[in-house]
C-alpha positions in Angstrom: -98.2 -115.0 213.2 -96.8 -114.3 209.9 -95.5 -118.1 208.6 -92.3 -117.3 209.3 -90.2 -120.4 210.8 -86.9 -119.6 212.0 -84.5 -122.4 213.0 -81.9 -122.0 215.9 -78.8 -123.2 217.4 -78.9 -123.0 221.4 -75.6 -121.4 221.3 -76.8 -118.1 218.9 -79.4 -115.8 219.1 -79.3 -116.1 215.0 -81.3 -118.2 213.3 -79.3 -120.9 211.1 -82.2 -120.9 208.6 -85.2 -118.4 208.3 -87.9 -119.4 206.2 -90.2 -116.1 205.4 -93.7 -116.6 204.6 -93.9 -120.6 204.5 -97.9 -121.1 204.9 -98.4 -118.1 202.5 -98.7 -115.5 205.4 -101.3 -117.8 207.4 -100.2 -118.0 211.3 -98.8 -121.3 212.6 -100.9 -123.4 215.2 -98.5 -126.1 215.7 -94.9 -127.0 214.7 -93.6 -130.4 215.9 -90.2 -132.3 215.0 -90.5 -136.0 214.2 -89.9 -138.1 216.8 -87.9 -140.8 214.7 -86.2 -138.9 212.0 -84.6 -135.9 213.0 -84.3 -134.2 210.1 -88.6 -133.6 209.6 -90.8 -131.4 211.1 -94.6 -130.6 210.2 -96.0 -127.5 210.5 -99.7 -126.8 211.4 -101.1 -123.8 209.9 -104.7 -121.6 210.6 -105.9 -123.0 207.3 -105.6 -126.1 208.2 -102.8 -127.0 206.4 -100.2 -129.7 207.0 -96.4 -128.9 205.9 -94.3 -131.8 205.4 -90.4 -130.3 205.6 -87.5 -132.6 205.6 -84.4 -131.2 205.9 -82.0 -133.7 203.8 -84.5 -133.8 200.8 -85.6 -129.7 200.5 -84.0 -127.2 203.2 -85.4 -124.4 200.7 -89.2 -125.6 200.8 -92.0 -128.2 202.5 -91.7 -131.6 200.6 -95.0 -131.9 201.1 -98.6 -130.1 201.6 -101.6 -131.7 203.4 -105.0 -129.8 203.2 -107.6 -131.2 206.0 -111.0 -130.6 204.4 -114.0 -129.8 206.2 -113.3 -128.4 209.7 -110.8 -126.5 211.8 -107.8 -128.2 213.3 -107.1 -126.4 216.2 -104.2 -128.8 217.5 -101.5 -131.0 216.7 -98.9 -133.6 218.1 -97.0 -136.3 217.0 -97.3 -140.0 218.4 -94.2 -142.7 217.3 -91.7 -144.5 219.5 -88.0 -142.8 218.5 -86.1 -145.8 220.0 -87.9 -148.7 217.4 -86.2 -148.4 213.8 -90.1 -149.7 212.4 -91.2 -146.2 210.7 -94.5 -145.5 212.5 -95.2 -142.4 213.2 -98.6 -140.5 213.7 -99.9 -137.5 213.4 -102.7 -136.8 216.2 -104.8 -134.1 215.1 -107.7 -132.0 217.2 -110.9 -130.9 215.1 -113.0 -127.6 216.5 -115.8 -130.3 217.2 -113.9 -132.0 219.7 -113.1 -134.8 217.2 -109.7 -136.7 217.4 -108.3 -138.1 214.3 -105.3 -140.1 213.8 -102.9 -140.3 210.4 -100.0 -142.2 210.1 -96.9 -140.2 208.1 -95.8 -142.4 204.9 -92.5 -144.3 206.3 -90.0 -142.3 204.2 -90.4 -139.3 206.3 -90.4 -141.4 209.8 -88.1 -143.9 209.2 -84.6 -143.0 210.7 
């Protein structure tokens, strides 16, 4: 509810990495690895806000920040095929209207 992401090893109840306050205090809707490049995840925020964090490039802060203008996202989940080496990966986000939209993530953060 705070921003914080906290990053785990099944074997500890201590994170390996805590990041405090990474969406400016707003709470986190959605937080989803990539499915080809295991290294990225995105974070959804309540401002509707994409993070872009990639691991080998930044472990400090996001890479990247996406604002959606206009309207809520309320959801979001990853599409891409982790077995194919192509790079496509989506990002399927959920508007408050009921609207579906589809972007694809720029092939440096999805290919393996």
């Amino acid at each position: 509810s705070d921003g914080s992401i906290r990053l785990h090893q099944m074997t500890s109840e201590y994170p390996l990495m805590q990041w405090n306050g990474s969406t400016n205090g707003q709470p986190i809707i959605a937080l989803q690895w990539a499915l080809t490049r295991p290294a990225v995840f995105f974070v959804l925020d309540a401002s509707s806000n994409i993070y872009i964090w990639d691991l080998l490039e930044n472990d400090l802060q996001p890479v990247a920040k996406q604002t959606i203008p206009s309207e809520d996202v309320v959801a979001m989940a990853l599409l891409g095929e982790p077995e194919k080496t192509n790079g496509l990966l989506g990002l399927v986000l959920a508007k408050g209207s009921g609207q579906i939209d589809i972007q694809y993530v720029k092939k440096k953060w999805a290919v393996p």
